[in-house]
PASEBA-1860 file (N, C-alpha, C; in nm, 3 decimals):
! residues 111
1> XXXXXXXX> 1.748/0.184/1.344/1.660/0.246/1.247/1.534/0.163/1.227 ~ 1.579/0.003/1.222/1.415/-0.051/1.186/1.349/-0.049/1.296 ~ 1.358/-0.050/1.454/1.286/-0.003/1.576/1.212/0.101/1.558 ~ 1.279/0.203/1.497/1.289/0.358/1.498/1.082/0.327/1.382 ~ 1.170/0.283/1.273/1.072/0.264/1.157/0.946/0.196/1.172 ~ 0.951/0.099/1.267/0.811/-0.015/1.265/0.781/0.030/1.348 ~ 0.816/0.085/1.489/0.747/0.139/1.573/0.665/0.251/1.586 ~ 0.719/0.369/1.519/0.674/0.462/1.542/0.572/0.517/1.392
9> XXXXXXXX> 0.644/0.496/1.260/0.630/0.561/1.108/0.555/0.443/1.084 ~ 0.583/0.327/1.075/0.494/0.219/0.987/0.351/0.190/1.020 ~ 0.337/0.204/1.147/0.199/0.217/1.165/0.090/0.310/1.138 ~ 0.145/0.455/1.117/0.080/0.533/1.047/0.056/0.501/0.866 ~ 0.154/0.480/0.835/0.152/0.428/0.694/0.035/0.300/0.659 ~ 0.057/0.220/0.748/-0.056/0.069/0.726/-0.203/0.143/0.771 ~ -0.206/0.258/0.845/-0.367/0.333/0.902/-0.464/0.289/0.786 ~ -0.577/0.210/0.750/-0.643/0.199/0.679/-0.621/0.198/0.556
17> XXXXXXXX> -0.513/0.180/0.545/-0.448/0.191/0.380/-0.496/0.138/0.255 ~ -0.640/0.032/0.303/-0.694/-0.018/0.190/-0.816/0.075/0.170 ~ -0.875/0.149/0.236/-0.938/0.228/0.231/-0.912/0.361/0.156 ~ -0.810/0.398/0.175/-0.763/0.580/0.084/-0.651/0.499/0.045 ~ -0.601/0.404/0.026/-0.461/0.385/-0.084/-0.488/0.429/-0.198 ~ -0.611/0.419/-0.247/-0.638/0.496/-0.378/-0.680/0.581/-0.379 ~ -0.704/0.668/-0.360/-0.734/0.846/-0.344/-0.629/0.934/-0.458 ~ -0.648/1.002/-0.473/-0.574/1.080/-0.564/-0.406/1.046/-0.586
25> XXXXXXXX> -0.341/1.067/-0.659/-0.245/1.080/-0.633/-0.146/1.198/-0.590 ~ -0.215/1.332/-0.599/-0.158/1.425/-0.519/-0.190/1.419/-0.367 ~ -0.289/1.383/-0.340/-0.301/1.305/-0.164/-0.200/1.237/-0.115 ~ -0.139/1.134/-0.182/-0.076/1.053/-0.193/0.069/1.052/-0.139 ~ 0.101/1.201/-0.277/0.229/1.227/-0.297/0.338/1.280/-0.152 ~ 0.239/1.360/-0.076/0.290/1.395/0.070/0.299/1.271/0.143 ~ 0.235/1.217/0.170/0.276/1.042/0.248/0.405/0.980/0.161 ~ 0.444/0.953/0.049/0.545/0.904/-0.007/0.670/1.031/0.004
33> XXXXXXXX> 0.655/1.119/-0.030/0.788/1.214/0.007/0.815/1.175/0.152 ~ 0.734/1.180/0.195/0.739/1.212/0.370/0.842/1.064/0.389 ~ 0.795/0.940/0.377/0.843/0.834/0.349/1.021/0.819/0.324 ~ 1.021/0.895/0.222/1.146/0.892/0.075/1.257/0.971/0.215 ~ 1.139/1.055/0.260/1.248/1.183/0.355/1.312/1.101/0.507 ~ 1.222/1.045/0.512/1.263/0.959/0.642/1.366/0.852/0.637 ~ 1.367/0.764/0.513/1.495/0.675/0.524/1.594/0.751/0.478 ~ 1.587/0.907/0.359/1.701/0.933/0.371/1.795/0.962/0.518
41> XXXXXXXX> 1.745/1.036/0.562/1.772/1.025/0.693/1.773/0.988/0.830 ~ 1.716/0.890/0.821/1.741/0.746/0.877/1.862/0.663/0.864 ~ 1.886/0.656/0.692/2.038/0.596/0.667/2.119/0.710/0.679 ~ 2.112/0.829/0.693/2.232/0.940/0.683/2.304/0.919/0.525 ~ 2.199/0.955/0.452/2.201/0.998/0.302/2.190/1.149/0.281 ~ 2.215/1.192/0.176/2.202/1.330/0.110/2.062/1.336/0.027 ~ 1.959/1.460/0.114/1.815/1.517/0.061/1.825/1.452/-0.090 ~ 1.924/1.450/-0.163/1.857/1.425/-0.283/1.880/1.304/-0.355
49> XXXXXXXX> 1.961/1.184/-0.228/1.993/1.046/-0.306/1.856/0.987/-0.345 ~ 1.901/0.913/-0.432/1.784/0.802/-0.507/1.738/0.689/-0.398 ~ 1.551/0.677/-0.346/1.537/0.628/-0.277/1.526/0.468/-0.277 ~ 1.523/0.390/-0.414/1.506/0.269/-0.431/1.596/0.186/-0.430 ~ 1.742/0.221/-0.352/1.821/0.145/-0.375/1.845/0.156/-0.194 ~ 1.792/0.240/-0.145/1.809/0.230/-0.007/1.631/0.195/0.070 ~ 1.584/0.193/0.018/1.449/0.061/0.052/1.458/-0.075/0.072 ~ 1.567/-0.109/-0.085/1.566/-0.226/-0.123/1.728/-0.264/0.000
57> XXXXXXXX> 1.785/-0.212/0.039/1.914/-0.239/0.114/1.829/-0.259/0.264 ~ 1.760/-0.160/0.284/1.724/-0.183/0.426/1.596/-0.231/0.462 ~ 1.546/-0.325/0.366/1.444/-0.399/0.326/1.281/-0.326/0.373 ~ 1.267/-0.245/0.384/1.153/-0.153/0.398/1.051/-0.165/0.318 ~ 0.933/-0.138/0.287/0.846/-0.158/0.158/0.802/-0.019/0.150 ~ 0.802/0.007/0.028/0.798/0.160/0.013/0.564/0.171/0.026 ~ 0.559/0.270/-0.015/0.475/0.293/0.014/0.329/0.220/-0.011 ~ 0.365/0.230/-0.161/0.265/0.137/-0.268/0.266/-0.018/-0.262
65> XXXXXXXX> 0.420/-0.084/-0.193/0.416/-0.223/-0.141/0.325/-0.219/-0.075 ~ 0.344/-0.101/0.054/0.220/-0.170/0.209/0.089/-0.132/0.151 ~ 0.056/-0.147/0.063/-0.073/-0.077/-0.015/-0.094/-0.190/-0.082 ~ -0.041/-0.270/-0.159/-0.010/-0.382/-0.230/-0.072/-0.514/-0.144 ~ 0.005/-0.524/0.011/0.044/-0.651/0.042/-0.102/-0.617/0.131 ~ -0.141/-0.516/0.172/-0.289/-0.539/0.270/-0.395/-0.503/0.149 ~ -0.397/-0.512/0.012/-0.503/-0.477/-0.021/-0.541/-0.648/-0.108 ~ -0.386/-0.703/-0.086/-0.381/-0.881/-0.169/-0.414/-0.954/-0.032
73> XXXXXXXX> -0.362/-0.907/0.092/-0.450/-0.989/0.209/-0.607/-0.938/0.239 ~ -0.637/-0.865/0.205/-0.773/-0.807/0.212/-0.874/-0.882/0.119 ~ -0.811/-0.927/0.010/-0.922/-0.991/-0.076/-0.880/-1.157/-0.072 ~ -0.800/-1.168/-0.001/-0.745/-1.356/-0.002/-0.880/-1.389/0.135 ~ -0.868/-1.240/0.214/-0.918/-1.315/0.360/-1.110/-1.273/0.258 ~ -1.146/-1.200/0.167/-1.251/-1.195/0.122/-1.283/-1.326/0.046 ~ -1.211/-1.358/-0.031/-1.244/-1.503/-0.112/-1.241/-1.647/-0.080 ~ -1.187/-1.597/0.077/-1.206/-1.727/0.137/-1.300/-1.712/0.272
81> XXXXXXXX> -1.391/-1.628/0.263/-1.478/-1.575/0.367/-1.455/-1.569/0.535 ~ -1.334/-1.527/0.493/-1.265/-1.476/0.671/-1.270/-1.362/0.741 ~ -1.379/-1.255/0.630/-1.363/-1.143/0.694/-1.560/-1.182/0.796 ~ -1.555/-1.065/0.835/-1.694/-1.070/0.892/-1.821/-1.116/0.794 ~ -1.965/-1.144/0.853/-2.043/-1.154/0.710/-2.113/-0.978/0.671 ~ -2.050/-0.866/0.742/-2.110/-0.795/0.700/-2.016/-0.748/0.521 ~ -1.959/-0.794/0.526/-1.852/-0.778/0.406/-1.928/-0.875/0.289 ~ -2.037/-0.962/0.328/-2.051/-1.070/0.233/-2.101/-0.992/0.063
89> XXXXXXXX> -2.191/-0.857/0.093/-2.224/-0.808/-0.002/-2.191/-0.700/-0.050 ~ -2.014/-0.610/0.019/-1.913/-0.525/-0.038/-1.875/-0.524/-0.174 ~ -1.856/-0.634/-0.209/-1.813/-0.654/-0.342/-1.854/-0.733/-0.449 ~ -1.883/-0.723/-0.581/-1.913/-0.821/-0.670/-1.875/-0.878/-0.786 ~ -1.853/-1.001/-0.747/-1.780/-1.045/-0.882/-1.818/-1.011/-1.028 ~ -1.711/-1.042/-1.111/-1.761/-1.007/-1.238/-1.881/-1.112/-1.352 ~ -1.881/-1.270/-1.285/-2.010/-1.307/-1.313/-2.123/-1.261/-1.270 ~ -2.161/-1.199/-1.166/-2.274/-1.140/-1.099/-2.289/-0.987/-1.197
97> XXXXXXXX> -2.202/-0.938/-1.252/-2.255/-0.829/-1.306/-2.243/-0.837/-1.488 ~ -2.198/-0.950/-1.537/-2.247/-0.943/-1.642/-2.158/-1.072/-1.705 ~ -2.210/-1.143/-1.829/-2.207/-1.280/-1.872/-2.053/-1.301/-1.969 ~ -2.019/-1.202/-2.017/-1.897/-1.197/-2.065/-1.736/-1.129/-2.019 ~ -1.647/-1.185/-2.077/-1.509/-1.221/-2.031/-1.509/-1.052/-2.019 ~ -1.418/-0.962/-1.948/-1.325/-0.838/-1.947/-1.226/-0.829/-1.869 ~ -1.136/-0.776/-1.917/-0.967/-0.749/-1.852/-1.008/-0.708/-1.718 ~ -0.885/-0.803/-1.625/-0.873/-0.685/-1.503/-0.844/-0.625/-1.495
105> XXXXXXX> -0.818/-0.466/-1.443/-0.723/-0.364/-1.470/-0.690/-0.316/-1.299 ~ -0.598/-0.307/-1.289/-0.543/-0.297/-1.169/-0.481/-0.097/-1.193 ~ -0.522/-0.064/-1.030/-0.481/0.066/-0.980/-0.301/0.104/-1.028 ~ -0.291/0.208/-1.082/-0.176/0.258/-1.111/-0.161/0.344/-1.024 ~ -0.039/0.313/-0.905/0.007/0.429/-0.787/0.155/0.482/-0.832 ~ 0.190/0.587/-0.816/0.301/0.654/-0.789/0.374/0.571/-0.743 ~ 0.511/0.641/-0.775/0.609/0.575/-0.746/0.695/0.681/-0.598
END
């Protein structure tokens, strides 16, 4: 199954994922069913078992992980200037746009 999974399904899933990981969440929702549908039957589960206990068994990262882990390597390789220099002026910190403290607020994805 994990041959089955990294070879063929996971690479579609990682496709630019820092790019549209945030897009709607009804966009979304078809890539994660699709997901949910594949390890059920992958492990030879029943359409309607609960999928987080068979992610976490067959160590998989569900959707919003691989969304997670390339969008926290995406800005480690930005803050330490490893990406190209055309990236140098993509993004801007929050001293550059204004002199006082505000919360970070981080993307809320589906589950």
């Amino acid at each position: 199954m994990k041959t089955f999974y990294y070879s063929l399904l996971y690479p579609y899933f990682q496709y630019c994922i820092t790019v549209w990981g945030l897009t709607y969440p009804t966009n979304l929702n078809c890539l994660i069913l699709l997901q949910k549908h594949i390890i059920r039957i992958g492990i030879k589960k029943p359409f309607d078992a609960h999928t987080d206990p068979l992610f976490r068994d067959s160590k998989f990262l569900k959707f919003v992980d691989i969304y997670s882990l390339h969008l926290g390597k995406f800005m480690y390789s930005y803050n330490n200037n490893l990406l190209p220099p055309s990236f140098s002026n993509f993004l801007l910190r929050m001293n550059q746009v204004h002199c006082y403290n505000t919360p970070i607020l981080y993307p809320i994805l589906p589950d």
